[in-house]
VEXDREN-2710 file (C-alpha; in Angstrom, 1 decimal):
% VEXDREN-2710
k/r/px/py/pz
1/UNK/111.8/124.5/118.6
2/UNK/112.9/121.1/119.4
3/UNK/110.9/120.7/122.2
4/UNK/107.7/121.3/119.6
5/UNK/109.8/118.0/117.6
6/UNK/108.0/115.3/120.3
7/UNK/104.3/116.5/119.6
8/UNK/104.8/116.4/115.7
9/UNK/106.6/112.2/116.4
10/UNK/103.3/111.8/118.4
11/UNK/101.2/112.9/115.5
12/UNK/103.2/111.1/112.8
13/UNK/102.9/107.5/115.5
14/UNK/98.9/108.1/116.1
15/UNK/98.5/108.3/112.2
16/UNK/100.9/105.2/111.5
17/UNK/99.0/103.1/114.1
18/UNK/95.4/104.0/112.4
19/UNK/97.1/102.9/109.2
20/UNK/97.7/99.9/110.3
21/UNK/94.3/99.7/111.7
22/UNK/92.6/98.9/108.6
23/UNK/95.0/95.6/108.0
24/UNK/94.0/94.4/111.4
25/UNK/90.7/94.7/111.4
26/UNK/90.7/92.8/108.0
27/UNK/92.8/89.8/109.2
28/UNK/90.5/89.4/112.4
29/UNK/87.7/89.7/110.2
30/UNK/88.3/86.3/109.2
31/UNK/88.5/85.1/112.8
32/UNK/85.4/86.8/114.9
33/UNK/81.9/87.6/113.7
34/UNK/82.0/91.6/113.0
35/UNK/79.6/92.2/115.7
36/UNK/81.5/90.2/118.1
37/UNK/84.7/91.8/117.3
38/UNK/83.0/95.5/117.3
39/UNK/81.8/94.7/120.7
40/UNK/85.0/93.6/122.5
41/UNK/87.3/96.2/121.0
42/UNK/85.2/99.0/122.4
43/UNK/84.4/97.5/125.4
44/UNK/88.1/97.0/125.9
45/UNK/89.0/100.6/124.7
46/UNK/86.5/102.1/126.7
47/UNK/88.2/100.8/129.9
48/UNK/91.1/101.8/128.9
49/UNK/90.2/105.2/128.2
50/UNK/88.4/105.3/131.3
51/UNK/91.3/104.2/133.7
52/UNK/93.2/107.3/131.4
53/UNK/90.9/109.6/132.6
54/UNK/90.7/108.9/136.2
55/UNK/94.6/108.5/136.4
56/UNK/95.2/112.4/134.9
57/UNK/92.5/113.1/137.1
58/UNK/90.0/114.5/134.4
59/UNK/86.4/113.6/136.5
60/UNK/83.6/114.8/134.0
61/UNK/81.8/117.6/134.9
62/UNK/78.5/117.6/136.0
63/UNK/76.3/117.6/132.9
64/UNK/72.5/117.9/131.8
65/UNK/70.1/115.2/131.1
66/UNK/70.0/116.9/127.7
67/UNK/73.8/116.5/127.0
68/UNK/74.0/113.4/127.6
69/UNK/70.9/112.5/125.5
70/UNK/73.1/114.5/122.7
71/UNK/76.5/112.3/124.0
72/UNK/74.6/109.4/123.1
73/UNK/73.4/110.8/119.8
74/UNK/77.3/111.4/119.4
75/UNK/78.5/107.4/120.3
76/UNK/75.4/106.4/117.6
77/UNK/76.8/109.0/114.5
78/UNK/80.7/108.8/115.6
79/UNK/81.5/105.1/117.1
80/UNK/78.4/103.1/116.3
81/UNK/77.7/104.7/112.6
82/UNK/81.4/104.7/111.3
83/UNK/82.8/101.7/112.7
84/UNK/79.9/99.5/111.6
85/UNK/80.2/100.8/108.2
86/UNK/84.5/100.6/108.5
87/UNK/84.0/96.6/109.7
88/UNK/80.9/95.4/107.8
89/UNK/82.7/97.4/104.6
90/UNK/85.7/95.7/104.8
91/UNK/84.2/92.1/104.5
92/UNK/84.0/93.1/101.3
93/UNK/86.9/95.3/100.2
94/UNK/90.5/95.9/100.5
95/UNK/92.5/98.4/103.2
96/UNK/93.3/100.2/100.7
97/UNK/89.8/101.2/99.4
98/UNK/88.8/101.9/102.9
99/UNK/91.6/103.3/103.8
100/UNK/91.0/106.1/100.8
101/UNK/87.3/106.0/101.2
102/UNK/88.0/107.1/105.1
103/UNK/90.6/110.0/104.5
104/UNK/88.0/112.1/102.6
105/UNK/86.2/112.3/105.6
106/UNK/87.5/116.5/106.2
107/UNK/86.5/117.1/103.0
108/UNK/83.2/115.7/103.5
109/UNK/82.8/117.3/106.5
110/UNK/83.8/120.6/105.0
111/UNK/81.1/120.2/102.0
112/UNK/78.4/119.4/104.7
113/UNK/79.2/122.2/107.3
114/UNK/79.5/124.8/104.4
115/UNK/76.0/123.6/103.3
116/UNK/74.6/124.3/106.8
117/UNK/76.6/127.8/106.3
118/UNK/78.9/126.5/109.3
119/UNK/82.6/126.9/107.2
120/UNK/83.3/128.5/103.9
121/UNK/84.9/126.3/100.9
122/UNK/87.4/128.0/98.9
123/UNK/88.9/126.5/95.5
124/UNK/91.4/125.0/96.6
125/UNK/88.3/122.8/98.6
126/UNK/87.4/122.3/94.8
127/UNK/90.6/121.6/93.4
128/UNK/90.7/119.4/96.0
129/UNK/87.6/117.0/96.2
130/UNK/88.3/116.4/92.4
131/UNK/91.8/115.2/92.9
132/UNK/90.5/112.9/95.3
133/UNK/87.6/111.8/93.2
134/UNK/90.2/110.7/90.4
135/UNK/92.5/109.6/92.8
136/UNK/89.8/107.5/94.2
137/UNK/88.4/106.3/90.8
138/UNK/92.0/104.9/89.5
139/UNK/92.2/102.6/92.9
140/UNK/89.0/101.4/93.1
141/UNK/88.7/101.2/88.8
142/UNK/92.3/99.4/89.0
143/UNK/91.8/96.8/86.1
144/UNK/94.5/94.6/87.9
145/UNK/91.8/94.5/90.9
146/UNK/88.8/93.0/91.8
147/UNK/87.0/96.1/92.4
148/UNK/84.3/95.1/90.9
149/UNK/83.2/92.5/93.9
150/UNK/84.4/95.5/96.2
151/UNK/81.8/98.9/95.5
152/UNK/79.8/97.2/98.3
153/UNK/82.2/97.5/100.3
154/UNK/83.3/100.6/99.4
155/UNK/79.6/102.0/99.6
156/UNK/78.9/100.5/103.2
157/UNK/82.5/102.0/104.6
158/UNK/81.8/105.5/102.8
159/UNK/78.3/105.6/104.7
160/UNK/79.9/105.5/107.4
161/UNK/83.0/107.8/106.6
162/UNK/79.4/109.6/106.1
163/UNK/78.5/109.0/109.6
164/UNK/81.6/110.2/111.3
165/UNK/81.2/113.6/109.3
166/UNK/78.1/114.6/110.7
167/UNK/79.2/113.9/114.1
168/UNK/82.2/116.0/113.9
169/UNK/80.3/118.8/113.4
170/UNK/77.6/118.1/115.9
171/UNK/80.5/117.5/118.1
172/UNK/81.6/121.1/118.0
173/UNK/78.3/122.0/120.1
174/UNK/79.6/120.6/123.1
175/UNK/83.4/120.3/122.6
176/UNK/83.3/123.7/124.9
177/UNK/81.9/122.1/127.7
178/UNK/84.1/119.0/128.0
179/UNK/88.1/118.1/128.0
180/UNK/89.1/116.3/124.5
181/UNK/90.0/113.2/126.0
182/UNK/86.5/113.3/128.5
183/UNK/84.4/113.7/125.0
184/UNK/86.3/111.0/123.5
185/UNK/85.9/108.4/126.7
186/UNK/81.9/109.8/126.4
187/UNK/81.1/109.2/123.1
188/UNK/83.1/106.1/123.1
189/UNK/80.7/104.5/126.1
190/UNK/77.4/105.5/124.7
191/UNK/78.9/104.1/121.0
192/UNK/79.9/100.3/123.0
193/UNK/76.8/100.4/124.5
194/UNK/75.0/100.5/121.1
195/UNK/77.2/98.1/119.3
196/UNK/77.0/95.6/122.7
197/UNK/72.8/96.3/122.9
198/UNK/72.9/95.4/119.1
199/UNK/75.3/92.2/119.2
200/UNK/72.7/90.9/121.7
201/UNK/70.0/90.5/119.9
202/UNK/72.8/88.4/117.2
203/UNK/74.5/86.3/119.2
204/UNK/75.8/85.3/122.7
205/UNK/78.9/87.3/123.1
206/UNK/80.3/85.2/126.0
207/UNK/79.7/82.0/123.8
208/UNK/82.1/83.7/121.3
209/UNK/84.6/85.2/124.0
210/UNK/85.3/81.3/124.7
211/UNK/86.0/80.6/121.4
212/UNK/88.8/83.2/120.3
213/UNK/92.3/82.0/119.7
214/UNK/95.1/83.5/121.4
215/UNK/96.4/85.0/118.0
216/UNK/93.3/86.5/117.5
217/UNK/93.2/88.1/120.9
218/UNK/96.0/89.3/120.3
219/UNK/94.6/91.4/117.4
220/UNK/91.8/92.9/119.1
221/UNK/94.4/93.6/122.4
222/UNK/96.4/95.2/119.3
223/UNK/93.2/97.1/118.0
224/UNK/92.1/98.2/121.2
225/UNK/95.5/99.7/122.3
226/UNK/97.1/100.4/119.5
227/UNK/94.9/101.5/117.0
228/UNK/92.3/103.3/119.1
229/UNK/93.4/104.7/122.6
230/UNK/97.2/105.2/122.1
231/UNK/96.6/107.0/119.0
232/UNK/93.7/109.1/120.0
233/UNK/95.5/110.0/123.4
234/UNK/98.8/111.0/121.1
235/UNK/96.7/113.1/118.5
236/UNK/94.6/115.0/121.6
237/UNK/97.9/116.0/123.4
238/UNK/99.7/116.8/120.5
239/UNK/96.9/118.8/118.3
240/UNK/96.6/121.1/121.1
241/UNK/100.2/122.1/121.3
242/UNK/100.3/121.9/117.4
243/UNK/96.9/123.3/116.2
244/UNK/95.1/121.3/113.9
245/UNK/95.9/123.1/110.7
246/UNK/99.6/121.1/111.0
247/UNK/97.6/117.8/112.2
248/UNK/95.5/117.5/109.3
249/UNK/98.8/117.3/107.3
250/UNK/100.0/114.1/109.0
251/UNK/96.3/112.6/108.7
252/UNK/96.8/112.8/104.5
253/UNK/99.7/110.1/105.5
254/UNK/97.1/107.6/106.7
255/UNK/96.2/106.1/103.4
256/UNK/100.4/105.8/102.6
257/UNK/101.1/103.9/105.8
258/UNK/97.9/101.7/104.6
259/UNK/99.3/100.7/102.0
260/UNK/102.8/100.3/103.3
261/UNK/101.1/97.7/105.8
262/UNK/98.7/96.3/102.9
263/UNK/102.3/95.4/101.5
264/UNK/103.4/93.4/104.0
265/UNK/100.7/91.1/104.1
266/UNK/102.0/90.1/100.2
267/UNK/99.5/92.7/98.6
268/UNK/101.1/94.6/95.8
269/UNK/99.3/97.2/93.9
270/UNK/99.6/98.3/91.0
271/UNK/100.6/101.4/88.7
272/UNK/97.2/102.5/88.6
273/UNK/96.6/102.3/92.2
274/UNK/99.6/103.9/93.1
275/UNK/99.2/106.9/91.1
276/UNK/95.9/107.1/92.4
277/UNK/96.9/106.9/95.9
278/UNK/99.6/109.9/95.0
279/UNK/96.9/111.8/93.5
280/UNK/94.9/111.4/96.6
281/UNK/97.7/112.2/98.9
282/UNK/98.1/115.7/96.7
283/UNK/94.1/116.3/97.0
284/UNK/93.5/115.1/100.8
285/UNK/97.1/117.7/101.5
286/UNK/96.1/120.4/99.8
287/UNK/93.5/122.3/101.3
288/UNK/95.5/122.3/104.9
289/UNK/98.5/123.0/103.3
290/UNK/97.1/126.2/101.8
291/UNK/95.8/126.9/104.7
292/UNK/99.1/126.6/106.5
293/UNK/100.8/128.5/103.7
294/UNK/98.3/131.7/104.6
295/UNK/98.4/131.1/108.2
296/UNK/102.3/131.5/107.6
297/UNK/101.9/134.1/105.4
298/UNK/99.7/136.4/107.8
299/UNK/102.1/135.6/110.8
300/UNK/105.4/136.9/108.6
301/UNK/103.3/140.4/107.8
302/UNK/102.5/140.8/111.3
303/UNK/105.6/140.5/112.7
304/UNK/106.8/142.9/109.8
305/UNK/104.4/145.2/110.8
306/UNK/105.6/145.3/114.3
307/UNK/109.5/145.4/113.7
308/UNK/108.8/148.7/111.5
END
């Protein structure tokens, strides 16, 4: 059992870095074009990730012209659609909107798949969205806030959270055929070279390069490690040993350690925003935690079943 302990700390760390991500990205925001910022981050991750690869030895298989057409598709929907929509959104709206607005994305992708007959919802799927909906409503209605300069923001970031559903699910149709970590370093090269082919036409990336400051390379070094290939590389490893039902539980936590961070920066919110973001927390949780509860359930009868 405790040896289980180190894969559950590697969850918990992968979701604490990608709530931190949301803070970062708005405090370079104010330092780098969007594009410009997009563009190195990936490029950087996707070096990283690649260098991963080839040290644990994970070569990619030999694949079809037609998967890698899809691949592609993939890096448009997963990397290119929901971080435009996550960096252009939060010009215009707090962490802690997008933060919110980004966790509903496995109850999105529930709703959708279920339309396309791929998963069932139950009511606790329900019971969920609504608590999330009011949850949602009472930290983006906040009277204390300024929400009402953010629902752009909040529009542009959930068409992307939009984005990143869809290609979860299309991701399923070759997730057979490829390691975890190989999709990811996929995906994530055909997504740069979208975001890099669109900053292009824009503006002169190396012009821009020459014109960072050292803090603010420190924040995309920060985003590029930290926030994207540490955290993806500790969620992989440790989902597998884990199983995802347990996973999802930790990923609820990503709006809390949003706002924790969000804090530090001298934000403080306010009753109706932290009720909200409780709220949330119980709707985003409770779906997998039923879930769990069964799985749990079903396991105890078997084993009752085989003592007898």
């Amino acid at each position: 059992m405790n040896h289980a302990y180190k894969y559950y700390i590697g969850v918990l760390i992968a979701v604490i870095l990608w709530g931190s991500n949301f803070v970062v990205i708005k405090i370079a925001l104010q330092q780098v074009d969007t594009l410009a910022l997009l563009s190195i981050r990936f490029v950087l991750s996707t070096i990283i990730l690649g260098g991963v690869c080839l040290f644990r030895q994970q070569a990619t298989p030999p694949l079809s012209l037609r998967n890698y057409v899809f691949l592609f598709f993939l890096g448009i929907l997963g990397i290119a659609g929901f971080n435009l929509g996550l960096f252009y959104g939060l010009n215009d709206t707090s962490p802690i909107h997008a933060s919110l607005i980004v966790s509903l994305s496995p109850l999105m992708t529930l709703f959708i798949a279920s339309r396309f007959n791929i998963e069932r919802v139950n009511l606790s799927h329900i019971i969920a969205l609504l608590l999330c909906m009011i949850g949602v409503v009472l930290v983006i209605g906040s009277p204390l806030d300024d929400s009402q300069f953010m629902i752009k923001g909040d529009l542009i970031i959930f068409a992307g959270t939009l984005s990143w559903s869809v290609y979860t699910i299309f991701s399923t149709k070759i997730k057979s055929q490829l390691e975890p970590l190989q999709l990811t370093f996929l995906v994530m090269l055909f997504g740069s070279i979208c975001i890099v082919l669109l900053s292009s036409f824009q503006l002169n990336l190396f012009s821009v390069l020459t014109e960072i400051n050292t803090q603010t390379w420190g924040l995309i070094l920060y985003m590029a490690i930290f926030t994207t290939c540490i955290p993806h590389i500790l969620w992989v490893h440790s989902v597998r040993k884990i199983g995802p039902t347990e996973s999802s539980l930790f990923f609820n936590l990503i709006p809390v350690f949003a706002t924790i961070f969000t804090i530090f920066t001298g934000f403080i919110p306010d009753q109706y925003q932290i009720i909200g973001i409780i709220i949330s927390f119980a709707g985003l949780a409770l779906p997998t935690l039923y879930t769990y509860l069964i799985n749990r359930s079903h396991l105890v009868t078997k084993k009752e079943a085989i003592n007898k």
